[in-house]
C-alpha positions as CSV (number, residue, x, y, z in Angstrom):
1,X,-8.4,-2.2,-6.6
2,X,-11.1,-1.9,-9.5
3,X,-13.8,-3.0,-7.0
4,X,-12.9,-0.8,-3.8
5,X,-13.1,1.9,-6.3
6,X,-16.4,1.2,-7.8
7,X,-17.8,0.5,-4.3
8,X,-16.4,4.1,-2.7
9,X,-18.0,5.6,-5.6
10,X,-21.7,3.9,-4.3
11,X,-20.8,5.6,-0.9
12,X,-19.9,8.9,-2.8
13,X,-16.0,9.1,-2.3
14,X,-13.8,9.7,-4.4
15,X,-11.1,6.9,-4.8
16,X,-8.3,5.5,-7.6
17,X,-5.6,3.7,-7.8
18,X,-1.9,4.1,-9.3
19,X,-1.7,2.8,-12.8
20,X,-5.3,3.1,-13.5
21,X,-4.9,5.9,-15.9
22,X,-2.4,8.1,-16.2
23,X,-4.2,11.0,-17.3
24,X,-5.5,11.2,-13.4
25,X,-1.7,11.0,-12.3
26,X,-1.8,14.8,-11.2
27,X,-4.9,14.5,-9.7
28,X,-3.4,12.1,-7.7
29,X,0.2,13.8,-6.9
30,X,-2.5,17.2,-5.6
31,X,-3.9,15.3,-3.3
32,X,-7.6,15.5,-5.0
33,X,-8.7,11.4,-4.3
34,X,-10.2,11.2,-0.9
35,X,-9.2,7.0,-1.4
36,X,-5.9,6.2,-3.0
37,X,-4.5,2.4,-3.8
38,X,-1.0,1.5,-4.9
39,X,0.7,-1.7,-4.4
40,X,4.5,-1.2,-3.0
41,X,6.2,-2.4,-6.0
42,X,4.0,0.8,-7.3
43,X,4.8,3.3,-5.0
44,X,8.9,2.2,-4.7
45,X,10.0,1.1,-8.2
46,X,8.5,5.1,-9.9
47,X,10.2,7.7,-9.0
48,X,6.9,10.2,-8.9
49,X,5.0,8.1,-7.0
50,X,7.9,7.7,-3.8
51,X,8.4,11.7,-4.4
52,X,4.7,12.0,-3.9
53,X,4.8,10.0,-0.7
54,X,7.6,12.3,1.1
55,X,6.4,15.7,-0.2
56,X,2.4,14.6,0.1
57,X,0.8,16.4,3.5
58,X,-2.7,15.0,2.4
59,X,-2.5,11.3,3.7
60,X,-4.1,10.5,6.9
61,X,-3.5,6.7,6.8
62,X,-1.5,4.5,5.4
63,X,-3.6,1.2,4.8
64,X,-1.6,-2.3,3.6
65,X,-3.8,-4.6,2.9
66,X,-3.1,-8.6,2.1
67,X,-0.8,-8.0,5.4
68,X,-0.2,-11.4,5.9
69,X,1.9,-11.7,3.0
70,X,4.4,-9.9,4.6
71,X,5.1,-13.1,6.9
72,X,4.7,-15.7,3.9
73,X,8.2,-16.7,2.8
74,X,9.0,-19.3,-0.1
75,X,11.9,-21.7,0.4
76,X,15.2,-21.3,-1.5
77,X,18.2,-23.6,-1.5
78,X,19.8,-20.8,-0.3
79,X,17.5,-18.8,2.0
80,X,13.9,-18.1,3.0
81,X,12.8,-15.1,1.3
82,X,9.6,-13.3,1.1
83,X,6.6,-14.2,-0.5
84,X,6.1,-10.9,-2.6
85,X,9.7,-9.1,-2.2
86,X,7.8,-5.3,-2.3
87,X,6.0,-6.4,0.9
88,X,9.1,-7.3,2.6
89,X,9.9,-3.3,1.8
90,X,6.6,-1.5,3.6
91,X,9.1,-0.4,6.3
92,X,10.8,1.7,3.7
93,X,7.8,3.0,2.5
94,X,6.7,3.7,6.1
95,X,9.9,5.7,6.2
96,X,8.7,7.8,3.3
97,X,5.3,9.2,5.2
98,X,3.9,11.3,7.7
99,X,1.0,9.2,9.0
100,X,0.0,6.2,10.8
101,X,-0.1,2.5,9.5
102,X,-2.9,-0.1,9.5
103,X,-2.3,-3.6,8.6
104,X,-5.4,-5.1,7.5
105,X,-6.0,-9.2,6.5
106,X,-8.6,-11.5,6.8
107,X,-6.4,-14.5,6.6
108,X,-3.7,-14.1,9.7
109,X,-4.0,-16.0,12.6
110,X,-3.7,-14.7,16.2
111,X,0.3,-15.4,16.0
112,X,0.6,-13.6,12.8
113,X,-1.1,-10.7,13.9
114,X,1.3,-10.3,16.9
115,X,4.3,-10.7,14.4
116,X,3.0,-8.1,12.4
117,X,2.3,-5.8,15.4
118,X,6.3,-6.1,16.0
C-alpha cells in the first residue's frame, strides 16, 4: 500500500491507507483522500472504519485487489476453507457501500475470472 501511495503522490493525488497513521484517521473518515487502501480484515474487524463505510457518500469505487485470493482455499481435515478468511467476507463489505466493485488481479486465469464475475 506504501508504494501505490508514493506513486499517486508522483501523479499528484492524494492517497493513504488505514493504519498508516492514525493521526490522518479523520482525514480519512471526511472523505479528504482522493485514494484510500484498507485490507478487509481492516475495514471489518474496527468498528470506525465499517461505520465509515455505511455513513461515507464519498466513494466512487470500491477496488479489491489480490482478487484471486478470494478463490484460493487451503485444505482442512475437515473442510476447504479460504485462503485469507477476510477475503471470503468482501460480500459483507460490499453490503456496507454505496458504489460499484472492481476485482482486479494479475494472477487469475480465464476460469477464475468468470468465478469471480459470479
Amino acid at each position: 500500500m506504501k508504494e501505490q501511495c508514493e506513486y499517486l503522490k508522483s501523479c499528484e493525488c492524494t492517497s493513504t491507507y488505514i493504519g498508516r497513521e492514525r493521526s490522518k484517521d479523520t482525514d480519512i473518515i471526511n472523505g479528504n483522500f482522493q485514494f484510500l487502501f484498507a485490507s478487509p480484515e481492516s475495514i471489518l474487524s474496527i468498528n470506525k472504519w465499517r461505520d465509515m463505510l455505511v455513513a461515507s457518500k464519498h466513494f466512487k469505487l470500491f477496488v479489491v485487489d489480490e482478487a484471486h485470493t478470494v478463490l484460493h482455499r487451503v485444505e482442512s481435515e475437515i473442510e476447504m476453507k479460504p485462503f485469507r478468511i477476510w477475503y471470503s467476507k468482501l460480500g459483507e463489505i460490499r453490503s456496507l457501500i454505496q458504489c460499484p466493485v472492481l476485482l482486479i488481479t494479475a494472477t487469475a486465469n480465464r476460469s477464475a475470472r468468470m468465478e469471480m464475475q459470479n
